[in-house]
N, C-alpha and C positions, 0 to 999 in steps of 0.2 A: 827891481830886477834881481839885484841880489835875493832878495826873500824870495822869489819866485824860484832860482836856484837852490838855496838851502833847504825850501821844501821837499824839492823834488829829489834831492841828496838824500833827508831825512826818511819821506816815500819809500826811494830802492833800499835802502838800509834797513827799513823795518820789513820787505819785502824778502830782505836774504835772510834778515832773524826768522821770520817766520817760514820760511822753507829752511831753515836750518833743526828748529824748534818741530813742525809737522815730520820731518824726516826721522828726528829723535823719538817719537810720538811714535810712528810706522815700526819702527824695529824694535819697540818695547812690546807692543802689542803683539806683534809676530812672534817673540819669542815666547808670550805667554799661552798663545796658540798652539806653540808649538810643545808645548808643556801639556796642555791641554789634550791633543788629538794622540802625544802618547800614552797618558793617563788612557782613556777609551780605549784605545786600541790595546792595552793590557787586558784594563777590564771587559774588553769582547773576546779576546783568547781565553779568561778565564770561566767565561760566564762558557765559551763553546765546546771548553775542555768538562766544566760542569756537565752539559746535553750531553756532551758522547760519551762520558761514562753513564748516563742516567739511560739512554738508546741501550746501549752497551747491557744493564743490567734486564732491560724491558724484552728485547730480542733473546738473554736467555732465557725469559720467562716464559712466551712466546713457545720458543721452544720445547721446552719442558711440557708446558699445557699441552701441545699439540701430541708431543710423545705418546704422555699419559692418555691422551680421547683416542689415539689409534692403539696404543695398550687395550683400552676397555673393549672398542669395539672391538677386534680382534678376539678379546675373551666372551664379546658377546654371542659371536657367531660362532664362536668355536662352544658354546651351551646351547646354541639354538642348534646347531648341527647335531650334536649327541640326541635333543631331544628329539627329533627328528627320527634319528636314526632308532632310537626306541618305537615312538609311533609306527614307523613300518616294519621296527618286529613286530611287536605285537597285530599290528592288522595280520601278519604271515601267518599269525599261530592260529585266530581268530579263522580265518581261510582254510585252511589245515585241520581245526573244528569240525568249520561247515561241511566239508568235502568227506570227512570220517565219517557225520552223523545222515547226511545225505548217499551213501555210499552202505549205511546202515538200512535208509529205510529201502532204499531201492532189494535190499535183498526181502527184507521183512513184506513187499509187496509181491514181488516173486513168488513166494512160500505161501501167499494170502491165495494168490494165481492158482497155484498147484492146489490149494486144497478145494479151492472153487470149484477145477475141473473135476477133484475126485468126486466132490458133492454130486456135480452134473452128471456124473456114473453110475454113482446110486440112486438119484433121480430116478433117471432112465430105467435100470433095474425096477425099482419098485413099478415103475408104471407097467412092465413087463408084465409085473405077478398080479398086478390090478385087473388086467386085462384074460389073464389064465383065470382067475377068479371068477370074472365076469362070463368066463366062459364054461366053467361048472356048475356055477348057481343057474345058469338058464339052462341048464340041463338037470337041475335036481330040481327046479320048479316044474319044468314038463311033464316029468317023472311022477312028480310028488303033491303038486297042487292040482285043486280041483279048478284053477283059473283060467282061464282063456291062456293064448298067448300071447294077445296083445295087452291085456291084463298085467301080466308076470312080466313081460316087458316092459311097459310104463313105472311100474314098483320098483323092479330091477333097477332103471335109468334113474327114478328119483330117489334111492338109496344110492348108487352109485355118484351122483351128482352130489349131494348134501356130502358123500367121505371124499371125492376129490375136491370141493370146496374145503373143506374143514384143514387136508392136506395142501393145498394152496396156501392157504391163509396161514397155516403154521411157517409154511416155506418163504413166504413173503414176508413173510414177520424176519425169519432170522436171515434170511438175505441182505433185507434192507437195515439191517441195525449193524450188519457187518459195513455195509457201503458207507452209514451214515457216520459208521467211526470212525472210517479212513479218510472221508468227504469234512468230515466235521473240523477233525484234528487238522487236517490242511486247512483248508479252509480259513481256522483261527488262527495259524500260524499267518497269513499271506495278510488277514485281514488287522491283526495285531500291528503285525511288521507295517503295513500303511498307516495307520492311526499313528505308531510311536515314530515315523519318518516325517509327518506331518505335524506342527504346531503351532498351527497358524492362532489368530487373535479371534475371539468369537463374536465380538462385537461389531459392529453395520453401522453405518451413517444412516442414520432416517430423515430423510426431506421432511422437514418441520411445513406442517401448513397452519401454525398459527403465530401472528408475531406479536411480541409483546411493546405493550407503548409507554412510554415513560408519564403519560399523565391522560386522561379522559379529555383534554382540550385537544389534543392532537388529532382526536378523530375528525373534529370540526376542520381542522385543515389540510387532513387528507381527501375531504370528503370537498372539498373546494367550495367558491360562488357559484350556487346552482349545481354542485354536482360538478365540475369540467375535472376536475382533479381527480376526482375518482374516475370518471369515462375518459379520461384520458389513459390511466393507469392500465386500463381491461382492455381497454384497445391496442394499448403497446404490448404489454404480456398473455395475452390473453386467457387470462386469470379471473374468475369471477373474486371479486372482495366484496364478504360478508360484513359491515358493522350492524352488531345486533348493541344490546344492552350490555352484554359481556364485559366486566371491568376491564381497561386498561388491556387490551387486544384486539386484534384483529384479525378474521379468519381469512384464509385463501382456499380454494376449489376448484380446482382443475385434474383431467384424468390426467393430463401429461405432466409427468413429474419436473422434469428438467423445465418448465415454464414456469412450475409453480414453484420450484428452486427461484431460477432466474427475479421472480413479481420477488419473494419473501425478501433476496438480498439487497433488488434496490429499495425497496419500503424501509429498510433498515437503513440504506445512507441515506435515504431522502430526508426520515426523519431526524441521524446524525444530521445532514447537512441542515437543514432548516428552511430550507431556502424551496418549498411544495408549489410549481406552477408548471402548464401542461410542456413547456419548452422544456423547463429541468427535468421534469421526466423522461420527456423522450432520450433527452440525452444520456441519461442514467440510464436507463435499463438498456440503450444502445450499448452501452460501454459495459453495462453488466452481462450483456449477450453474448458478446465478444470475448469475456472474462471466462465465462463457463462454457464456450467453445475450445478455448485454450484448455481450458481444464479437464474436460471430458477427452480432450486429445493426450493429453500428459498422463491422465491414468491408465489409459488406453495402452501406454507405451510403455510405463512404468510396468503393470502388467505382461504386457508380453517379455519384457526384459529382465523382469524377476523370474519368468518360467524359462526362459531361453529360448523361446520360441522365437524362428526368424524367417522372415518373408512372408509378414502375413500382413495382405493388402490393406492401402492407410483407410478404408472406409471399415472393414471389419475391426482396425485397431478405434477407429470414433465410436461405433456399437460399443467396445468392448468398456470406454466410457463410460458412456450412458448407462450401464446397467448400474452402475454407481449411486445410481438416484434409484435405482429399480430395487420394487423388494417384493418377497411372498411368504405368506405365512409373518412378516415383520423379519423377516430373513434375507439381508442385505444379499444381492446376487450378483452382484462385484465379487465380495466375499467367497460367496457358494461357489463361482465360478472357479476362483483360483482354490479352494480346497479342493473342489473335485479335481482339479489338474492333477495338484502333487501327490492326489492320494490314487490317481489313476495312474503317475509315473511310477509309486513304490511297486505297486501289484503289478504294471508290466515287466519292474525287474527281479521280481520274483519269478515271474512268469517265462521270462527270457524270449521278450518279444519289444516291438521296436517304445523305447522309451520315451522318445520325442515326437514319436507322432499317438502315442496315447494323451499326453500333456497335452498337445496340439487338441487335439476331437473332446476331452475335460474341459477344456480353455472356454470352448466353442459351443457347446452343449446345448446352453441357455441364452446364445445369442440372439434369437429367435424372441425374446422379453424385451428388447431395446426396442423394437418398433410394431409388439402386440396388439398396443391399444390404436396403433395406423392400419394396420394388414389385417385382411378377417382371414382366420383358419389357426392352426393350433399352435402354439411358438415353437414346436418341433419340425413341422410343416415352414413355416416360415423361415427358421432357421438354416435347414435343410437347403431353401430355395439358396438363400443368400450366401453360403457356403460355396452353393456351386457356381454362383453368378461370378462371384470376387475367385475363382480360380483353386478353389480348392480341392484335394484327390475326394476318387470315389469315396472311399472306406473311412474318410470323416465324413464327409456329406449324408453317409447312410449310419453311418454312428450316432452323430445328431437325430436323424429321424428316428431312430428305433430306440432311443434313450429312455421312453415313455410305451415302446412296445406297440407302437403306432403300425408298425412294419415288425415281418419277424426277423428276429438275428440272425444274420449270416456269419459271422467274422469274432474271431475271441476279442479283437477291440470293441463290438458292440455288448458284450457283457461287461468287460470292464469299467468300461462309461455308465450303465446301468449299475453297477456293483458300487462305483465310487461316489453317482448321485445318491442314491441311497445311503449309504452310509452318512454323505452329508448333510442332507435334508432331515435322516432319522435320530441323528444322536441327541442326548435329551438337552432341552435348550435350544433347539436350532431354531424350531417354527412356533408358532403361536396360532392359536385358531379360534376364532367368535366360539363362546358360551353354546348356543341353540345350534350351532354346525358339530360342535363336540358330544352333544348331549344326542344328538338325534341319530349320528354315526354310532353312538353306544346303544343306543335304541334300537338301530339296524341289525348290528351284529347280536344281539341279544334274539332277536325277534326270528332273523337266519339260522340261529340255533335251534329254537324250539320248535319250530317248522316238521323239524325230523323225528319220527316215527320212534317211541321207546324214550324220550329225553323225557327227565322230572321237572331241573331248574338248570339257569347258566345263568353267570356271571361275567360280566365283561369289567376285567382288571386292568392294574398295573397303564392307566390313562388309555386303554382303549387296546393294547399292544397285545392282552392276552384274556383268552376268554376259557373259560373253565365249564367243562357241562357233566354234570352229574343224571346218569341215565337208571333206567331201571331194570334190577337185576334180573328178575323173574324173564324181562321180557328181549334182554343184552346179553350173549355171552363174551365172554372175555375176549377170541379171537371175534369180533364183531365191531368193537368197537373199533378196532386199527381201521377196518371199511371205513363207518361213519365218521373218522378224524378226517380221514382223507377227503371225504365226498364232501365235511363241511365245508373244509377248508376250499375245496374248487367251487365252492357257492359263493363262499366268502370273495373268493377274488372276481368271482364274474359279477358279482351284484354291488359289490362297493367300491367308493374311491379312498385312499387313506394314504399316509404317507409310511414308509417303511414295511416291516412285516408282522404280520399278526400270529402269535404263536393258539394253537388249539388243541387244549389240553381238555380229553374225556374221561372220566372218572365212572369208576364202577364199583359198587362195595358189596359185599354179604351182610347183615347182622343177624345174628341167632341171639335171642331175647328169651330170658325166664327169668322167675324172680323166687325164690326160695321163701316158704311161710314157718 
């Protein structure tokens, strides 16, 4: 019993030691904690007094930068402003020019007026004294010949006739060489001024119809089990494909271009993709269909938005696509089209007539090409129609038609459209034309020449554009030939087709030959 006691004495005893001992243990530890979390708490004031002087330095920097970029811009505007303001002096002086030199000729045509009229006075006089003339000589042949009077009359008329021909033709001569210089000199100025406002790229996309194959096996698997591959292919695009012998290609032949586009670009992923059976195809040239739908619409609108042209119906904007693929002469009519625009806007603002609807009837010209080889009659005809269908004014609708002279011109917009095809279609480089269509037009025009009464030789120059006729003098006189220039040239145009204009140049010479022994 005692030892059961003494233990349980020994027990609580060691029980107060060691909550005496834990307790001494607790307040040691705490105090070094508390040693601890002020150490930290120093070094976190110090480390935050570090940041905000380090903020502190950043923020002025900040500042400083920001200063300096509204400094700059500030001087940059204030140099684009000056420059600026240069620019439209100088346009003011430029104006100020034009209005001086314009302001010149308008008098220098006034003074041409007045002399015209006095010419048409003398004229008149001279015809005056022709006629007194006329009226003595048939009084001194009655008198004086032993001829009839119908005799002396018929003589009379055919001298008469031959000296007012001779005076004609003198008169016609310096009339028109007066018009042609005043006509000429405009002219080059209005037709200059369009060329250098214009500067467009002279190159054309040409719808390739031939594709190349990366190996002569390939043909074997375009050409499928029995053929399905290829009748698969002509069925979906309706595309004739040629494989001949041809190394490593394959032809395509279709009139419609945009189809023959379409076959060309999926034969090219087909054979990227590798994957040639009649399902993948169809799926391909679906999806290739849809592609150059998108596309023919986005040029379509890229086009009218590069000319500014606006409200013009989304089916003529798809035409205006399409001609993207369309070419003549090898002269992209995408192209052709939008030079004629811009070179039909410069000359209406010479002109001083409406800008945006010359561009507009330029635009539109050759619309009538998009669906040619669908519609029978002439793509001016066509054009024409389509014009008026999609809601467009008279004076383009009749612009388009008479561009090719189909119809006569009514309207200075139907010259200009005529004046800006031309110049695009004619400049050198534009078109291209088969060997035996070139050779045989030179033929023509040679052959038109010598047709006429008095010519020795002619030469047909300078690719077709100018032909030269050397006549005979015995049987030409000098005022004679201005006739015959003239009357070739109305040959010329009613018997040939050619693009641009043909100049006809006639030549006449003397020689007086001896030879000294």
């Amino acid at each position: 019993m005692n030892t059961i006691i003494i233990a349980a004495i020994a027990f609580i005893i060691a029980l107060f030691i060691g909550f005496i001992l834990s307790k001494f243990v607790q307040q040691k530890k705490i105090g070094e904690y508390d040693k601890i979390g002020k150490k930290i708490l120093d070094d976190a004031k110090k480390e935050a007094d570090v940041l905000m002087r380090e903020a502190s330095i950043q923020a002025k920097d900040i500042v400083l930068q920001a200063r300096n970029e509204i400094e700059q811009e500030v001087k940059n505007r204030r140099i684009e402003m000056q420059n600026t303001e240069r620019r439209l002096s100088q346009k003011e002086s430029n104006i100020d020019k034009k209005l001086d030199t314009l302001e010149k000729k308008e008098e220098e045509l006034s003074r041409k007026d007045r002399e015209l009229s006095n010419k048409n006075n003398q004229l008149e006089n001279k015809i005056k004294e022709h006629e007194s003339i006329l009226v003595q000589s048939r009084q001194r042949l009655e008198n004086i010949s032993s001829m009839t009077a119908e005799e002396a009359k018929k003589m009379l008329i055919q001298a008469i006739e031959e000296e007012a021909r001779f005076e004609a033709i003198k008169m016609i001569k310096k009339i028109e060489e007066e018009a042609r210089e005043k006509a000429d000199k405009k002219a080059k100025e209005i037709i200059a001024f369009a060329i250098q406002r214009y500067a467009g790229e002279y190159v054309g996309e040409d719808t390739v119809s031939v594709v190349p194959l990366p190996n002569e096996e390939m043909k074997g698997r375009i050409i499928g089990r029995e053929g399905r591959n290829i009748r698969a292919l002509e069925a979906a695009t309706g595309v004739d494909i040629i494989i001949d012998d041809t190394p490593e290609e394959v032809i395509l032949s279709c009139f419609n271009p945009v189809r023959r586009e379409v076959a060309r670009i999926a034969i090219a992923k087909l054979i990227s993709d590798g994957r040639i059976h009649p399902a993948r195809i169809e799926e391909i040239v679906s999806k290739v269909a849809e592609e150059m739908e998108e596309k023919i619409k986005e040029s379509g609108e890229q086009a009218v938005f590069d000319l500014g042209v606006h409200n013009v119906h989304p089916e003529l904007v798809k035409l205006l696509g399409r001609l993207k693929f369309r070419s003549s002469y090898a002269q992209n009519i995408y192209q052709h089209s939008l030079e004629v625009a811009f070179i039909c806007g410069a000359i209406a603002s010479e002109l001083k007539v409406n800008v945006k609807e010359a561009k507009r009837a330029g635009l539109l010209h050759d619309i009538g090409k998009a669906v040619d080889h669908e519609v029978e009659g002439s793509h001016a005809t066509i054009g024409a129609d389509l014009a008026k269908k999609h809601g467009e004014s008279e004076e383009i609708v009749h612009s388009i038609l008479a561009h090719h002279e189909d119809v006569p011109v009514t309207s200075l917009l139907d010259v200009i459209v005529q004046a800006a095809d031309a110049l695009s279609g004619a400049r050198p480089g534009a078109r291209r034309e088969m060997l035996e269509t070139y050779i045989k037009r030179l033929e023509e025009l040679e052959k038109i020449a010598n047709s006429f009464q008095g010519v020795e030789k002619s030469y047909a120059i300078q690719a077709g554009r100018e032909i030269r006729i050397v006549v005979n003098s015995e049987r030409i006189n000098d005022d004679s030939i201005i006739m015959m220039s003239k009357d070739i040239a109305k040959k010329i145009e009613t018997d040939l087709s050619y693009p641009g204009q043909i100049k006809v140049v006639v030549i006449r010479e003397t020689r007086s030959i001896e030879y000294a022994k």
